[in-house]
TIKOLBA-176200 format. One line per field, with one value per residue: residue number from 1; residue in three letters; chain; x negated, y, z negated of N, C-alpha, C, CB in turn. Coordinates in steps of 0.1 Angstrom, whole numbers. Glycine has a CB too. Layout:
REM TIKOLBA-176200
resi NUM | ...
resn ALA | ...
chain A | ...
nx X | ...
ny Y | ...
nz Z | ...
cax X | ...
cay Y | ...
caz Z | ...
cx X | ...
cy Y | ...
cz Z | ...
cbx X | ...
cby Y | ...
cbz Z | ...
REM end
This chain:
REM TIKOLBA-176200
resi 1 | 2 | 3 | 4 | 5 | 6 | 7 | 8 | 9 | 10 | 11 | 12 | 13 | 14 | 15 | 16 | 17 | 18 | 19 | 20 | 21 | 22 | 23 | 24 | 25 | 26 | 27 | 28 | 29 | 30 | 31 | 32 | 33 | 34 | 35 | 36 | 37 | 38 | 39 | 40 | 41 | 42 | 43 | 44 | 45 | 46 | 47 | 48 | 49 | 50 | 51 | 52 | 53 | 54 | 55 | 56 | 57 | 58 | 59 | 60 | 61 | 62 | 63 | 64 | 65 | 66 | 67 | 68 | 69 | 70 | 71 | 72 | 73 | 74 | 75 | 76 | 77 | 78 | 79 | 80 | 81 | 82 | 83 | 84 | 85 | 86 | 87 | 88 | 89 | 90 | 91 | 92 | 93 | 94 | 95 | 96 | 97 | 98 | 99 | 100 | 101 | 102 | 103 | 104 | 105 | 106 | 107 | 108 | 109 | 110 | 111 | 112 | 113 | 114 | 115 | 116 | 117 | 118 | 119 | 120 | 121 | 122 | 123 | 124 | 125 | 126 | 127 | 128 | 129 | 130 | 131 | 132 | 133 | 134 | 135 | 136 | 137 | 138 | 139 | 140 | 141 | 142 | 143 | 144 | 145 | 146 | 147 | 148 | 149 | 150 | 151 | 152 | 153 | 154 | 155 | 156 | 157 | 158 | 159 | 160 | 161 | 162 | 163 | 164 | 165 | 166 | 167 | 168 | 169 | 170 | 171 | 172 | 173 | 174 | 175 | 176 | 177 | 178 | 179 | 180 | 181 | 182 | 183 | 184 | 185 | 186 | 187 | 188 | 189 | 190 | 191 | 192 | 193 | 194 | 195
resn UNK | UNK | UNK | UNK | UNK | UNK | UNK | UNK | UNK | UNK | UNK | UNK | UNK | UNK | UNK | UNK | UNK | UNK | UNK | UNK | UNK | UNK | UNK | UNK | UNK | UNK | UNK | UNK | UNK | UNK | UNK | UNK | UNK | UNK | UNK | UNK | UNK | UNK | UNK | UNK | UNK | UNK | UNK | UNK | UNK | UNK | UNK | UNK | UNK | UNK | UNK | UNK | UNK | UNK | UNK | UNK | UNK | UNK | UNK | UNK | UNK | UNK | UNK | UNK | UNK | UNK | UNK | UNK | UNK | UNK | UNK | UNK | UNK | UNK | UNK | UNK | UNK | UNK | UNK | UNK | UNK | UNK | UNK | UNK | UNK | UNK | UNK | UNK | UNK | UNK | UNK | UNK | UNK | UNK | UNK | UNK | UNK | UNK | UNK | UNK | UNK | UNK | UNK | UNK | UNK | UNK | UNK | UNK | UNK | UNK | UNK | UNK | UNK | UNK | UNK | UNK | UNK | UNK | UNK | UNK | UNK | UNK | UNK | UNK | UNK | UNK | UNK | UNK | UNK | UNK | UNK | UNK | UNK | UNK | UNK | UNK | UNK | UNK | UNK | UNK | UNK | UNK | UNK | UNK | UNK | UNK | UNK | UNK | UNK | UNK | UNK | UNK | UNK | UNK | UNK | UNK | UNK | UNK | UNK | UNK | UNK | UNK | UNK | UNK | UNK | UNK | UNK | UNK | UNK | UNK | UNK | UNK | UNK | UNK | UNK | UNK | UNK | UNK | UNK | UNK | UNK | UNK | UNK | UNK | UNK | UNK | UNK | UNK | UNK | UNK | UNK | UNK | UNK | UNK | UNK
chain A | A | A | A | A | A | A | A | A | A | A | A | A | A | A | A | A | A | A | A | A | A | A | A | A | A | A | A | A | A | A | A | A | A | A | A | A | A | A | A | A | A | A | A | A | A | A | A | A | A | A | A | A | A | A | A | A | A | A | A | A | A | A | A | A | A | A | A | A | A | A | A | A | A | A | A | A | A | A | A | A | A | A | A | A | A | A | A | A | A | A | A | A | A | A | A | A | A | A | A | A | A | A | A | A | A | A | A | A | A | A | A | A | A | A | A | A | A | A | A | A | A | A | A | A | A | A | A | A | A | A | A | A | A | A | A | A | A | A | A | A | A | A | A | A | A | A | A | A | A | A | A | A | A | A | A | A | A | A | A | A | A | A | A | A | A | A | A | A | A | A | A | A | A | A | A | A | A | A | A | A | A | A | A | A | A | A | A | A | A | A | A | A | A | A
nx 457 | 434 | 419 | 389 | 388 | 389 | 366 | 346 | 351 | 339 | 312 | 304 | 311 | 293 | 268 | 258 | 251 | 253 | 237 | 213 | 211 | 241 | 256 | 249 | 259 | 285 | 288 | 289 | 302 | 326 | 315 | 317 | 348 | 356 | 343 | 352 | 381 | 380 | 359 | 368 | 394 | 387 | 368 | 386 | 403 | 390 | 379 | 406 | 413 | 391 | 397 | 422 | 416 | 398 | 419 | 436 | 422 | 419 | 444 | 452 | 433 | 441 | 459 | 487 | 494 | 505 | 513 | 502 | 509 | 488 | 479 | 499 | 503 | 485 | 514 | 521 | 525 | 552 | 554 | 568 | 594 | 610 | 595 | 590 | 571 | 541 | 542 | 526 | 506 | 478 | 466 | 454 | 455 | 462 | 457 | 459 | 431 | 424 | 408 | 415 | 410 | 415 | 415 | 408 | 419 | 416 | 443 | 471 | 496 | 537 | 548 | 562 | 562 | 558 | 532 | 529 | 550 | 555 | 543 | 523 | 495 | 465 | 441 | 412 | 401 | 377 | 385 | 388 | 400 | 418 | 415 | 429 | 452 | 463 | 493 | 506 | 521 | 504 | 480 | 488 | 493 | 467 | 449 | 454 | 454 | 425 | 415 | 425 | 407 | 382 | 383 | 391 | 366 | 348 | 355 | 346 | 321 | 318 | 323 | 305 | 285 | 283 | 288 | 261 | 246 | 255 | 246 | 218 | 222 | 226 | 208 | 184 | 199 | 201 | 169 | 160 | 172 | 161 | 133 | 139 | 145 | 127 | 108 | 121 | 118 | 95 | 88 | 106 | 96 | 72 | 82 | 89 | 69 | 53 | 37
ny 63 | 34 | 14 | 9 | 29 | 53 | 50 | 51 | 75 | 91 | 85 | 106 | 128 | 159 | 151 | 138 | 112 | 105 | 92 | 89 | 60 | 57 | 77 | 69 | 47 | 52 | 69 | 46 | 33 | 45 | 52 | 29 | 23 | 43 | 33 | 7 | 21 | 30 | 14 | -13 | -12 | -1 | -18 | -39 | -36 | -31 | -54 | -70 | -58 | -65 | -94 | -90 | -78 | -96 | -117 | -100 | -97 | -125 | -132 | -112 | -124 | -149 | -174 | -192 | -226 | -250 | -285 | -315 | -341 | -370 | -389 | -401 | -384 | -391 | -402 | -378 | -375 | -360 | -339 | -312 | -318 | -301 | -280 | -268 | -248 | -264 | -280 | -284 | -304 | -324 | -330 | -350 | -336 | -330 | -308 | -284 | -273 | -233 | -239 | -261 | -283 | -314 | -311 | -325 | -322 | -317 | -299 | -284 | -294 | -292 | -311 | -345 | -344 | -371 | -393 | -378 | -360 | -327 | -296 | -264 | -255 | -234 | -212 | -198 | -166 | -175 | -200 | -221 | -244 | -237 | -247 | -241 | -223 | -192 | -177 | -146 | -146 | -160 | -150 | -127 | -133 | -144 | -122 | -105 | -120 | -125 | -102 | -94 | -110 | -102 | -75 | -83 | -94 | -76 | -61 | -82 | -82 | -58 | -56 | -73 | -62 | -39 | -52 | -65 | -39 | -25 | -47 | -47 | -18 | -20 | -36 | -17 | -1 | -17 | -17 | 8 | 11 | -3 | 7 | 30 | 24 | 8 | 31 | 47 | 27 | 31 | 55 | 56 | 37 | 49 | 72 | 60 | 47 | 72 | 83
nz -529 | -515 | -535 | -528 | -507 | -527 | -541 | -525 | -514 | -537 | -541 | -519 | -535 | -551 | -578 | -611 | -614 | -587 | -558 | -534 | -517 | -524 | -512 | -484 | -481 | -484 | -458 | -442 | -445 | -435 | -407 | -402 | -400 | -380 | -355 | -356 | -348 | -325 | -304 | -309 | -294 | -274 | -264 | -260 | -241 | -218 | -215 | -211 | -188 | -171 | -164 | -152 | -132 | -121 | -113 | -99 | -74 | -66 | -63 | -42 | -21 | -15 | 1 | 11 | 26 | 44 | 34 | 23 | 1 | -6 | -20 | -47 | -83 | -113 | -137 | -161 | -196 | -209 | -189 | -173 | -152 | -142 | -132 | -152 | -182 | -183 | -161 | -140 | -122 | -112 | -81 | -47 | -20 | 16 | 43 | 71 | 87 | 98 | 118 | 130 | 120 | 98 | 61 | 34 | -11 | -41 | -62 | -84 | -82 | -86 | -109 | -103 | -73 | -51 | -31 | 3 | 1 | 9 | -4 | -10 | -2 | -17 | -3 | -6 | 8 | 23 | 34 | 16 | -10 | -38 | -65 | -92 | -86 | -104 | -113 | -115 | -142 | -158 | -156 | -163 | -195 | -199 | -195 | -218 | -236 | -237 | -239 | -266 | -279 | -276 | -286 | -312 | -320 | -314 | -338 | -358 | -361 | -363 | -389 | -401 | -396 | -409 | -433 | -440 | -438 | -462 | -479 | -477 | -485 | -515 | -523 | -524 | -542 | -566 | -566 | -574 | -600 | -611 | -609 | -626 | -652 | -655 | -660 | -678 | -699 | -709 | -711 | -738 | -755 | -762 | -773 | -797 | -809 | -816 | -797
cax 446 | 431 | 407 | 378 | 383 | 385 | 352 | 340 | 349 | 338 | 306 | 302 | 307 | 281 | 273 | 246 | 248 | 251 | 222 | 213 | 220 | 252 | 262 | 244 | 265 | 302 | 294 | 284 | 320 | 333 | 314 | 324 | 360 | 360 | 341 | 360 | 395 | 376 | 356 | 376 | 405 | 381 | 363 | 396 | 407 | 379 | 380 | 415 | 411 | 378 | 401 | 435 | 410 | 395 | 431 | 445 | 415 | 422 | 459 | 449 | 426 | 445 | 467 | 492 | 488 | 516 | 499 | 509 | 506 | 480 | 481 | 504 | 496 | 494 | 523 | 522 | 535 | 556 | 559 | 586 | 599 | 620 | 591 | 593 | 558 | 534 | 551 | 519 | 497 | 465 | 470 | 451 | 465 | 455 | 464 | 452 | 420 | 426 | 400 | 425 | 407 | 422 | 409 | 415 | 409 | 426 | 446 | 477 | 511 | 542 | 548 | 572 | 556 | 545 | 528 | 544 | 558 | 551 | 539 | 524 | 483 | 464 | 429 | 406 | 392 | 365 | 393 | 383 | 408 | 415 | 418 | 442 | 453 | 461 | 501 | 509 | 520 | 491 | 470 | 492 | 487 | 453 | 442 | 465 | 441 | 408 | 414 | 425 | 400 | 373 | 388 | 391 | 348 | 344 | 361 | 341 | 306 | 316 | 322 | 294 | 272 | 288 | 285 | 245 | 242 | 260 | 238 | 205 | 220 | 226 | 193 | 180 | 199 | 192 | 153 | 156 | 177 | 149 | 123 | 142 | 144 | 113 | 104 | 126 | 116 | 75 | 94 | 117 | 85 | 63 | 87 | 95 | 54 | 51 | 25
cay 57 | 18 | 16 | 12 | 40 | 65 | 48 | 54 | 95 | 94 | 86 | 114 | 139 | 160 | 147 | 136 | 99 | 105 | 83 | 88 | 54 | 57 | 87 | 64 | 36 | 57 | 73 | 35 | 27 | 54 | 52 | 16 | 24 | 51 | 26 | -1 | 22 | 36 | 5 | -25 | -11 | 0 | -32 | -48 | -25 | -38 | -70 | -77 | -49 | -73 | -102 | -90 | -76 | -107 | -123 | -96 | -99 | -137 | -133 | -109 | -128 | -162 | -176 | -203 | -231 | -260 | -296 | -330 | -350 | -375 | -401 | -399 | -382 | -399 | -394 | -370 | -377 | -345 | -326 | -315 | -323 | -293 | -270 | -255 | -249 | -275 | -286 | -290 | -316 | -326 | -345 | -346 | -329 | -329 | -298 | -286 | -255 | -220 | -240 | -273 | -294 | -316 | -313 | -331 | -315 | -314 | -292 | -286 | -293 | -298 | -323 | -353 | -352 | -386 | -394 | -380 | -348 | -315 | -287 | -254 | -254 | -225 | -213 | -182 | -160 | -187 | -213 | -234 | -252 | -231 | -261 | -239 | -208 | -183 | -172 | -136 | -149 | -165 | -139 | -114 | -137 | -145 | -112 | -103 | -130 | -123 | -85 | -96 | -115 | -91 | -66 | -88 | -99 | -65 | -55 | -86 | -77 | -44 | -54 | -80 | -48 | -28 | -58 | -62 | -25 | -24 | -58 | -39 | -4 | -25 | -42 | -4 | 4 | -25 | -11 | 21 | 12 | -12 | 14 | 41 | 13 | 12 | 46 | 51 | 20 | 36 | 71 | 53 | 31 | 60 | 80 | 54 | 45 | 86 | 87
caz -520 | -523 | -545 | -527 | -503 | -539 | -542 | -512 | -514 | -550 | -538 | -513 | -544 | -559 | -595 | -616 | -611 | -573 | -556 | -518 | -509 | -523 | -501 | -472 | -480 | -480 | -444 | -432 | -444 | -424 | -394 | -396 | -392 | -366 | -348 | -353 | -344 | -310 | -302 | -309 | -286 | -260 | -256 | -255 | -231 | -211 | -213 | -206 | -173 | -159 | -162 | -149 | -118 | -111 | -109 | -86 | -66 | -66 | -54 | -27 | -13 | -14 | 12 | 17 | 37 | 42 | 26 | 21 | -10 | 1 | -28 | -59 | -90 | -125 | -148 | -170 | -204 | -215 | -183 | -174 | -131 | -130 | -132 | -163 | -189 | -183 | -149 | -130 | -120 | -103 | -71 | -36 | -10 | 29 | 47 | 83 | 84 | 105 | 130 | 135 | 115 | 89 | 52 | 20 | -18 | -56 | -64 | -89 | -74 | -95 | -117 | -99 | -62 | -49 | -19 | 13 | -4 | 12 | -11 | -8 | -12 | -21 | -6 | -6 | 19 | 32 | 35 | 6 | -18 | -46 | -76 | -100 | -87 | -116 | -109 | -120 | -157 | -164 | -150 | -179 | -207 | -198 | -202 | -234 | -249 | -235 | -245 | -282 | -287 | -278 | -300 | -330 | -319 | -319 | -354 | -365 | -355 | -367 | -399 | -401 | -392 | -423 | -446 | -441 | -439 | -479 | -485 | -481 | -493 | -532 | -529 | -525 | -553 | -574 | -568 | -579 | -611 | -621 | -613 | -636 | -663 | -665 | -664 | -689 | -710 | -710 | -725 | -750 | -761 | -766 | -788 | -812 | -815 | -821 | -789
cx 441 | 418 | 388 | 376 | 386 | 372 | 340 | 338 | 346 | 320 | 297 | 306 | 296 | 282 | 260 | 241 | 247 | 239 | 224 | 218 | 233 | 266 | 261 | 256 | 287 | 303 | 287 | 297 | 330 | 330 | 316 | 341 | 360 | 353 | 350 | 376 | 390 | 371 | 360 | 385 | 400 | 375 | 378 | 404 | 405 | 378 | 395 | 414 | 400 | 388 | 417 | 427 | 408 | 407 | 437 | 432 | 413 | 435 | 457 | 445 | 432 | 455 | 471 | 493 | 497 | 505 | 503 | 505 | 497 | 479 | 495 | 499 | 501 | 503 | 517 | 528 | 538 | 555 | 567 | 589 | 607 | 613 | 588 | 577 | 552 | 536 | 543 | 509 | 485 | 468 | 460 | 460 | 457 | 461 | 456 | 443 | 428 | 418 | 407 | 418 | 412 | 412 | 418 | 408 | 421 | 429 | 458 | 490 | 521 | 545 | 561 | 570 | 553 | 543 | 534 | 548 | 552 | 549 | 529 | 507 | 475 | 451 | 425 | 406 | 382 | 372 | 395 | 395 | 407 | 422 | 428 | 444 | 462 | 474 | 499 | 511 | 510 | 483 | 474 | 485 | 474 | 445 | 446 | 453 | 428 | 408 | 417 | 411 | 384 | 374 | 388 | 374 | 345 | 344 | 351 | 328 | 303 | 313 | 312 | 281 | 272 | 282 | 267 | 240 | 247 | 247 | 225 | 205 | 220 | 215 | 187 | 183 | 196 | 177 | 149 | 163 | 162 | 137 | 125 | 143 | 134 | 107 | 109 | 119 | 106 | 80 | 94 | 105 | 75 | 67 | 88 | 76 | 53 | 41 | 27
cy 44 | 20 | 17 | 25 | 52 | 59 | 53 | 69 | 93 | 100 | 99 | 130 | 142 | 155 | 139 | 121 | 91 | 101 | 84 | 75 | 51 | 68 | 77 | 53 | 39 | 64 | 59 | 27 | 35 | 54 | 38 | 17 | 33 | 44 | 21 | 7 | 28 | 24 | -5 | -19 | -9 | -13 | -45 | -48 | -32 | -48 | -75 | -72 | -58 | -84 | -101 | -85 | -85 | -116 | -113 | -94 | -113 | -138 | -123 | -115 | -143 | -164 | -188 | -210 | -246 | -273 | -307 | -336 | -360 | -391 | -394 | -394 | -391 | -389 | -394 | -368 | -362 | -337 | -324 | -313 | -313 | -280 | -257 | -254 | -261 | -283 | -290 | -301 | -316 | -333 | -340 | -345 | -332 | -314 | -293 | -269 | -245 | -228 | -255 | -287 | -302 | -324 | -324 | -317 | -317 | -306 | -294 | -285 | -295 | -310 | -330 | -352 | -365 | -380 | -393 | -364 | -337 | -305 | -277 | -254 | -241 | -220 | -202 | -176 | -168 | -197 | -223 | -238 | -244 | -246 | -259 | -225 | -205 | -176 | -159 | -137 | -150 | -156 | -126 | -120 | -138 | -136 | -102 | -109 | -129 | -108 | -85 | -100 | -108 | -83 | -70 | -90 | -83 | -63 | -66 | -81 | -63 | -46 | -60 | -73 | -39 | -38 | -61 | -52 | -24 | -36 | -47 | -24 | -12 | -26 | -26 | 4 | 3 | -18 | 0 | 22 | 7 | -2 | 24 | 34 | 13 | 19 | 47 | 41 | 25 | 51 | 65 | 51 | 43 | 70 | 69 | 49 | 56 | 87 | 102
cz -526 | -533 | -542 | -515 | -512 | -542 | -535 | -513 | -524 | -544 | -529 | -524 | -550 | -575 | -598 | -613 | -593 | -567 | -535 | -511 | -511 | -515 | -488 | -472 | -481 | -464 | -437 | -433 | -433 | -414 | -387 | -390 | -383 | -357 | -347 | -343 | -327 | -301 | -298 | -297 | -274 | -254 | -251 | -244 | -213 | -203 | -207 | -187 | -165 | -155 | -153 | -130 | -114 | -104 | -97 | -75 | -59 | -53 | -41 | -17 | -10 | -7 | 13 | 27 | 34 | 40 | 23 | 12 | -6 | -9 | -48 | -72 | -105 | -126 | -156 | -181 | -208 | -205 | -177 | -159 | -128 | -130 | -144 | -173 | -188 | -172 | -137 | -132 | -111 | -95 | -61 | -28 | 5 | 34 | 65 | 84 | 96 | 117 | 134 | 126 | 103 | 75 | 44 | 4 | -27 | -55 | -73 | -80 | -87 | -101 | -105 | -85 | -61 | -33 | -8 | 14 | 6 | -2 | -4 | -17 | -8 | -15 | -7 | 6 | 22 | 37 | 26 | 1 | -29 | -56 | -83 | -96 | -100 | -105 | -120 | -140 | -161 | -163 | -164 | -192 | -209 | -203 | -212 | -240 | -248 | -241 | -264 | -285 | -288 | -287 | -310 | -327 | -324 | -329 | -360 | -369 | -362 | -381 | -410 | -408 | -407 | -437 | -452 | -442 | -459 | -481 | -488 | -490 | -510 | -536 | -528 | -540 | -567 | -576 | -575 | -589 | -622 | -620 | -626 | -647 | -665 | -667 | -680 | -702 | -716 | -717 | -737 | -755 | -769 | -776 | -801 | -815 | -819 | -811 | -780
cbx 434 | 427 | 408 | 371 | 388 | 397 | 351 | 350 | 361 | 343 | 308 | 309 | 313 | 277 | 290 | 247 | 258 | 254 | 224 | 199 | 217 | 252 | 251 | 227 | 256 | 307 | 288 | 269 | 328 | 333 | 302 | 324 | 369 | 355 | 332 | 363 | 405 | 363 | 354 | 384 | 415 | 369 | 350 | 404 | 396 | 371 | 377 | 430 | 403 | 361 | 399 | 447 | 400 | 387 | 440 | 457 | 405 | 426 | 474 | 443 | 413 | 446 | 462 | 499 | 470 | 530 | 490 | 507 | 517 | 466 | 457 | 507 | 496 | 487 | 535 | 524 | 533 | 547 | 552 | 598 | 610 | 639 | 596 | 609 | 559 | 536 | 563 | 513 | 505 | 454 | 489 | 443 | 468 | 459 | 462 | 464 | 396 | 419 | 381 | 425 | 398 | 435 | 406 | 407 | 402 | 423 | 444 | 474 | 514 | 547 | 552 | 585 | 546 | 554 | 524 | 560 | 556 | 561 | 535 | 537 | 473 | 465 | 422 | 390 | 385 | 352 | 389 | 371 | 404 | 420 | 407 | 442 | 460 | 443 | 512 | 522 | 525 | 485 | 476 | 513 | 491 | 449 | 437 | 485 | 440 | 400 | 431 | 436 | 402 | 372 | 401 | 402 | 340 | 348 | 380 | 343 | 305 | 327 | 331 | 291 | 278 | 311 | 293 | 239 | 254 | 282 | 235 | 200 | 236 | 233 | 183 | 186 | 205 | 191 | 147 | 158 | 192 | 143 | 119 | 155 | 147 | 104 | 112 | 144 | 115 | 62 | 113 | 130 | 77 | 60 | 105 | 111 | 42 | 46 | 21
cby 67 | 4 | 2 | -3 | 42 | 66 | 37 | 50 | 108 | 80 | 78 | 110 | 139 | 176 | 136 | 139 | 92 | 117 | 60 | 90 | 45 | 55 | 103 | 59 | 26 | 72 | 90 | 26 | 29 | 66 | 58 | 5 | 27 | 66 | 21 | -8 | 35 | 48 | 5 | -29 | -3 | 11 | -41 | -49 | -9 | -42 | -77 | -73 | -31 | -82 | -108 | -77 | -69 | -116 | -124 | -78 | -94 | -141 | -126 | -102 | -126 | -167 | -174 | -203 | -232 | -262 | -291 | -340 | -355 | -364 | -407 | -408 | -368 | -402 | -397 | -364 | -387 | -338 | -320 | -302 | -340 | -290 | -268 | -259 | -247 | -282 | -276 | -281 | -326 | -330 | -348 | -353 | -308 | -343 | -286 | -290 | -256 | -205 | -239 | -275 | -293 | -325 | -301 | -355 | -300 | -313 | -286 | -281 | -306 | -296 | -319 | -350 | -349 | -409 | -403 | -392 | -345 | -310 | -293 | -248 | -267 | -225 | -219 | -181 | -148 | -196 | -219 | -231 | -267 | -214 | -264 | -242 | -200 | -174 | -182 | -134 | -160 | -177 | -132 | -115 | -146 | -145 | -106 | -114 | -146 | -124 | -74 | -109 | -130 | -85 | -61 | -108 | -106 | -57 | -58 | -97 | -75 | -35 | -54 | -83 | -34 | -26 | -72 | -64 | -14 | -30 | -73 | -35 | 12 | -38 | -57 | 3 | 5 | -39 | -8 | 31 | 4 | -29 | 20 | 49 | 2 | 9 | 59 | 50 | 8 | 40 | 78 | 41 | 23 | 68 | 89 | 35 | 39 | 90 | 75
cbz -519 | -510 | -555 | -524 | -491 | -555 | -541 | -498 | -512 | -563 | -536 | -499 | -553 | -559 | -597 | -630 | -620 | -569 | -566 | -514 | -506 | -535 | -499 | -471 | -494 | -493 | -438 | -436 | -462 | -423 | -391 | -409 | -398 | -365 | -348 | -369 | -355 | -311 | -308 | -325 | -289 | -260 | -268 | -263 | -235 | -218 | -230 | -215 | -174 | -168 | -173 | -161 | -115 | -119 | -122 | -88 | -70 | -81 | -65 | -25 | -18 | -24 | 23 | 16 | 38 | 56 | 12 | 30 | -16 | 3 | -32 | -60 | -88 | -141 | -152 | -167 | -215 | -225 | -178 | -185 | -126 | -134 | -124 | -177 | -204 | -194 | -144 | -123 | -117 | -109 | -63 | -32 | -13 | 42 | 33 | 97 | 91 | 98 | 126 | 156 | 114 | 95 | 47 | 16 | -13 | -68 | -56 | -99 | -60 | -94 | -138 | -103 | -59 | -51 | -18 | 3 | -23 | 22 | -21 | -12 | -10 | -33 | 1 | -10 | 16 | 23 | 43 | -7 | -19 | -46 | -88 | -118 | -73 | -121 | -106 | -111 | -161 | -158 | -128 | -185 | -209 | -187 | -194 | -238 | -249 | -216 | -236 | -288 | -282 | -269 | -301 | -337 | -298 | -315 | -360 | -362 | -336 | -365 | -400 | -387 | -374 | -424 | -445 | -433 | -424 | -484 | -473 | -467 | -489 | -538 | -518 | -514 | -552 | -566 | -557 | -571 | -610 | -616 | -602 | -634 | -663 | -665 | -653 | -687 | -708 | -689 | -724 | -751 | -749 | -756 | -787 | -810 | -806 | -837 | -778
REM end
């Protein structure tokens, strides 16, 4: 076993130098980990599940709508024209509403449109212009990383919680060494004067 969890159970033995907050401070290491192993994976759990809903509540609700490049977009140093990582861009589009009218609005098209081009723009349920829809990938990884990173917040927070919790149990113990010190010192003193 590592060294500080034979510390940890040592602590939780009966035995003369055994000190309440050192019992307090071996089940605040334990109930730090069984948090952390229940916790951490639930909130991550969580967290990735809110975000992977909002995305397939996104893609349900969103509808293609044919759309015309409307002005050219900058180039883009580094991305790449046959669609591959990094392959879109910001450009205005025009496109025509469900009620015949003809909008304009940003949105990302691939990289190497110019002015003219047809492409494929994105809106909600109200009609609007969705700016970057969130394809299936993205929508995975997205919430891979929002669910990590909760889980590691969690574990942090947890262990934050543990390390202030030990901070106060020492200074506790600190207190009650220096009180027995001086108890003891007001004995010692008194036998060697003969009082």
């Amino acid at each position: 076993m590592p060294l500080r969890t034979t510390a940890m159970l040592s602590r939780l033995r009966r035995g003369p130098l055994r000190r309440g907050c050192d019992v307090a401070e071996a089940w605040l290491v334990i109930a730090t980990a069984l948090l952390m192993a229940v916790a951490a994976p639930a909130a991550g759990v969580a967290a990735a599940n809110a975000v992977a809903g909002a995305a397939e509540r996104q893609s349900q609700d969103r509808h293609g709508v044919a759309a015309v490049v409307t002005e050219s977009p900058p180039v883009v140093i580094g991305a790449d024209p046959t669609g591959g990582v990094g392959g879109r861009v910001h450009a205005t589009v025009r496109w025509t509403a469900a009620d015949g009218t003809s909008r304009t609005g940003e949105t990302t098209v691939p990289a190497g449109l110019r002015a003219g081009d047809r492409t494929t723009a994105w809106l909600d349920g109200r009609g609007a212009l969705l700016r970057d829809p969130v394809t299936g990938g993205e929508a995975m990884v997205e919430s891979v990383a929002v669910g990590t990173v909760a889980a590691g917040g969690t574990c942090l927070l947890l262990l934050a919680a543990e390390r202030a919790g030990g901070a106060l149990l020492t200074r506790r113990r600190y207190a009650l060494w220096e009180r027995e010190w001086a108890e003891g010192d007001a004995q010692w003193g008194r036998r060697e004067t003969g009082l």
